[in-house]
N, C-alpha and C positions, 0 to 999 in steps of 0.2 A: 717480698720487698719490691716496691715500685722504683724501675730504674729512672735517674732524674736523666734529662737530657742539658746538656749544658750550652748554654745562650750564652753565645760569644758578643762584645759592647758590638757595635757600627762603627766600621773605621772611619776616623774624622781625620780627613786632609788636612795636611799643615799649608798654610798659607803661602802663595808662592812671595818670599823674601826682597827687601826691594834692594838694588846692586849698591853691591861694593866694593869698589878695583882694589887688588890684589898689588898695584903698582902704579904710582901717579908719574907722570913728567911735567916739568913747568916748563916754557917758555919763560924766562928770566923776567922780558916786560911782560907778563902777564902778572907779574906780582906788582905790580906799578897799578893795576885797577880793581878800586874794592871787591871787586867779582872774583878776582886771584885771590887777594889776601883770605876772603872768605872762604875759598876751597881749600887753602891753606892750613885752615884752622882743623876746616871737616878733617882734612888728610891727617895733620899732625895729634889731635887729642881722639885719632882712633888706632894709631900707631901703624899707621899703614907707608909701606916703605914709598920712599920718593928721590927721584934721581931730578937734574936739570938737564936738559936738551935746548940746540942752541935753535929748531926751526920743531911742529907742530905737523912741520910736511913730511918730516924727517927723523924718523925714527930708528937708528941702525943696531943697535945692539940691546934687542929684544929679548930674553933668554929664550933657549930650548933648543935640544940637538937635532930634532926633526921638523918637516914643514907642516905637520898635523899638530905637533905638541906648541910649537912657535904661533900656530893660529890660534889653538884655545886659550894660550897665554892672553895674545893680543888680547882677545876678545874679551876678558876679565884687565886691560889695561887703558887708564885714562889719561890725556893729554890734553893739558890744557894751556890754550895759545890765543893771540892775538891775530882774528881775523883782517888780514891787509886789503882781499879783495873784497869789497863793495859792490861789486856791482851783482844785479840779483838776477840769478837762473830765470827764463818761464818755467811754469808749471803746470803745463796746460796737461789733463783736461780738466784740473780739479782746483787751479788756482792760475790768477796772471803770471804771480811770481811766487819763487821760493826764498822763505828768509832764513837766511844763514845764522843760528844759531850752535847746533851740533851736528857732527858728522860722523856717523859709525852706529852697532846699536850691540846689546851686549847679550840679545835672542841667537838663535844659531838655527833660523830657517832658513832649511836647506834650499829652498828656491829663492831667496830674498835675490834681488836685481843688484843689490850694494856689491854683488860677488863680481861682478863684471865691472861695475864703477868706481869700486875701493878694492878691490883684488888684490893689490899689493901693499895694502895701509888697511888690514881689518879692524884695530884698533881706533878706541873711544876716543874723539874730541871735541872739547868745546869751548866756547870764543867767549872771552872777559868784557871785549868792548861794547857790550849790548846798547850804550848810548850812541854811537856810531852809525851800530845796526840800524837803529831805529830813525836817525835824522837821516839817514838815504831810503830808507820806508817811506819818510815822511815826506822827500821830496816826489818819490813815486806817487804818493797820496796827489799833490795837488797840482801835477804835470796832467792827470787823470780826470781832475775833479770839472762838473760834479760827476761824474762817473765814478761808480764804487772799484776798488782798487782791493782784489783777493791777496791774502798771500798766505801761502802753504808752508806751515812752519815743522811736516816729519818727513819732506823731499827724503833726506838721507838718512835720517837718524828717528830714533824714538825718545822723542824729548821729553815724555813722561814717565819713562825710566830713570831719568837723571834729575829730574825736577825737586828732589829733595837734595841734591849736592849744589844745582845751580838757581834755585830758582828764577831762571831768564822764559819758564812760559808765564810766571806772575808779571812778570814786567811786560811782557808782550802782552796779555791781555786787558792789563789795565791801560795802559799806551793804548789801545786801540777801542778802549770802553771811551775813551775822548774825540776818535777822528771820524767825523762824519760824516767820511769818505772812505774809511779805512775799513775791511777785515780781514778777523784771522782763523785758521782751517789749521787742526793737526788729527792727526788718526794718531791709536797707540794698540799696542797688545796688551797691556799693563796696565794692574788696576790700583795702583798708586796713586790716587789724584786726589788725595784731602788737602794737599797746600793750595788747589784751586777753588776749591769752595765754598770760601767765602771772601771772596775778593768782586770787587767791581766788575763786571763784565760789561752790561748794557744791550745786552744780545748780540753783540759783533761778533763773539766767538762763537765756530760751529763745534765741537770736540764730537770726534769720528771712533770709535769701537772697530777693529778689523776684527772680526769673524768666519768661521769656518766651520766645516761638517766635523762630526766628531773623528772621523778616519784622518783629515788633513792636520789637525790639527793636535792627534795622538801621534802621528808618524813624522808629520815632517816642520813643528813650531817647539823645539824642548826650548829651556831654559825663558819661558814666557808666561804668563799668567795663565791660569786655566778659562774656561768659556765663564765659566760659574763666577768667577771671580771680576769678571771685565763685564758681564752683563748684572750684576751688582754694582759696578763703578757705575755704567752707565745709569743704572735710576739713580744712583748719589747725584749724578753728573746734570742728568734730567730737573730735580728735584731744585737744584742750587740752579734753576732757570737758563741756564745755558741750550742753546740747539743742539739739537743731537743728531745723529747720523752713522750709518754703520756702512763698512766696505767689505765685502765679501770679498776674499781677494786671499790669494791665486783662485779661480771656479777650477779645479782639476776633474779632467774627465777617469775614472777608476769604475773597475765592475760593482755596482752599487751605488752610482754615484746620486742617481735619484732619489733613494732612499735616505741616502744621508741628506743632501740638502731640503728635504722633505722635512726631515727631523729635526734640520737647524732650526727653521723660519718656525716650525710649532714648538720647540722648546724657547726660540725668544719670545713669543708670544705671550705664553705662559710665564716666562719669567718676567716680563718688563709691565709695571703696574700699570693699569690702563689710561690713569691720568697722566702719563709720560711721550704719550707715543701721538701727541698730535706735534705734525709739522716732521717727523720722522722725513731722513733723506738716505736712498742706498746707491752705492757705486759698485759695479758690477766689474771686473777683471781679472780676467781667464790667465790659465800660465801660461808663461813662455819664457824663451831661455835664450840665449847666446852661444855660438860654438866657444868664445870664450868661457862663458858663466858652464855653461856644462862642464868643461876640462876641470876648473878651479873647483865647483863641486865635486868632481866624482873623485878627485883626490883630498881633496876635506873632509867626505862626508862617504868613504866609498859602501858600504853599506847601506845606501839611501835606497830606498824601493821608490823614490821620483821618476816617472818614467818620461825620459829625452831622447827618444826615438825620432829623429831629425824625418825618417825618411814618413813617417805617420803626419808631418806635419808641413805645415801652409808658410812659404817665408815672407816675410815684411819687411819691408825698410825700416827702419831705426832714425831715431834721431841724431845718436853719437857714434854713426858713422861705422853702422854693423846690421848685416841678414840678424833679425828676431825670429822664433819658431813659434808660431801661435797654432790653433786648432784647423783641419780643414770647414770649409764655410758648413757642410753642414751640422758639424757637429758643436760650432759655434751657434749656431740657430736653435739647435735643441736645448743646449746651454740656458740661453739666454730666454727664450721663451718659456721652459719649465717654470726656471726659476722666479721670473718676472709673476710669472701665475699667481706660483706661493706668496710672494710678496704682498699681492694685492688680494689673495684671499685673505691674509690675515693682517695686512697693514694697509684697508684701503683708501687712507685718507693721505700715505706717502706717497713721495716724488721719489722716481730713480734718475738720479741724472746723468748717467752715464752706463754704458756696456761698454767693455774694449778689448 
């Protein structure tokens, strides 16, 4: 009698899910603009609990008994408020400005820069007044004009995680499918993006892909789309005419690391159909960390294999007023040259606009 051998199926990934906080807060006038009422609705006919809070800056009674179990809270927690300040960050080196939308992201990479900038507030929010937003956009627009006028719409947040609760990146695209002076720039992890797809754009909008080797982004990006899933987005993305562009971002130096980023740029290749990849844009930046962002990491994440070896590393001035730890120059050169290589062997009709 012939033993059969038994042929197990192909395990098929389940799709990474698109977010749903766990706990809403309003700002009271946030319910005063359709954009509230609307979140309102999402919150209430999915029974998802919700308190009112009297400020969006201010969140004090968060549950959880510990400072690790109070962050993963946060970080599955939404607040939604009425943006007062106006006036718009730069965003240099990837935009003039950054438009306030949302702030916080509900990913848990361990290196994300949010940890030094929202550190004390890791929780989700985002802003009702998107008419607001957009008329001080719009005066930036023609203060500028005719000079085109950038602005970077995932400064703090990943606005395409939330884009089915808020739709405020359909309004900012269409708003700027009109200004002919105006664009708009977001990167995401998340391959969420069918409520952009068939809307007006006009080519103003670039939508950016961040990307990574397969080791950076098994160890240090959970709760975020897989590569397969975001390089899928992107041909949708490509396909519905929009610019595209990808950000390799943190570049981490690791034993292997040329192999992996070897493997990135030939498995995009491969995956992204060939009529997608003209006009391709990459932005290149390496990690670095803060003796803040480090602290707040190693106690959030203390298990993290990130390695913050201060004394391994080159310090730089900051813009918010703190020593950065980036690579020594030459391991920044090796970085940067390998990888630029790859680029243009297999994408050589793109622009890199940046290394940093």
């Amino acid at each position: 009698m012939t033993k059969q051998t038994l042929v197990r199926p192909a395990r098929t990934l389940k799709s990474t899910r698109p977010f749903i906080p766990d706990l809403v807060y309003f700002e009271p006038g946030a319910l005063e603009y359709p954009k509230g009422k609307q979140i309102m609705d999402f919150v209430t006919t999915r029974g998802i609990e919700y308190r009112m809070t009297t400020s969006h800056n201010r969140i004090t009674n968060l549950p959880g008994e510990t400072e690790q179990e109070k962050y993963r809270i946060a970080k599955r927690t939404l607040v939604v408020g009425v943006r007062k300040t106006l006036t718009f960050d730069q965003s240099k080196p990837s935009a003039d400005y950054a438009i306030p939308i949302s702030t916080g992201c509900m990913g848990h990479c361990h290196y994300c820069y949010l940890q030094t900038t929202l550190g004390a507030k890791p929780y989700i929010r985002v802003y009702v007044n998107t008419d607001q937003i957009l008329s001080k956009a719009k005066e930036y627009i023609e203060e500028r004009a005719p000079q085109i006028t950038t602005f970077e719409a995932a400064c703090t947040s990943d606005p395409v995680g939330l884009e089915h609760i808020t739709g405020s990146l359909q309004e900012l695209i269409q708003f700027m499918a009109n200004e002919e002076f105006g664009r708009l720039r977001f990167v995401t992890k998340f391959h969420h993006v069918w409520p952009l797809l068939d809307i007006k754009h006009n080519n103003h909008t670039r939508i950016r892909f961040s990307i990574n080797s397969d080791y950076v982004i098994r160890q240090f990006e959970p709760a975020t789309s897989r590569f397969d899933e975001r390089i899928d987005a992107a041909a949708k993305i490509a396909h519905a005419g929009y610019p595209l562009g990808f950000i390799i971002a943190p570049i981490i130096w690791y034993d292997g690391w040329e192999k992996g980023y070897a493997e990135l740029l030939e498995r995009l290749a491969k995956a992204l159909p060939s009529d997608v990849t003209d006009g391709l844009t990459f932005e290149m930046i390496q990690h670095r960390f803060t003796k803040t962002a480090k602290n707040v990491i190693e106690k959030r994440y203390p298990k993290s294999k990130l390695e913050m070896d201060i004394a391994k590393r080159k310090q730089k001035w900051g813009r918010w007023g703190q020593y950065k730890y980036v690579y020594p120059n030459e391991q920044q050169t090796a970085l940067r040259e390998f990888i630029t290589e790859r680029i243009f062997e297999y994408f050589p009709m793109a622009k890199i606009d940046y290394f940093t």
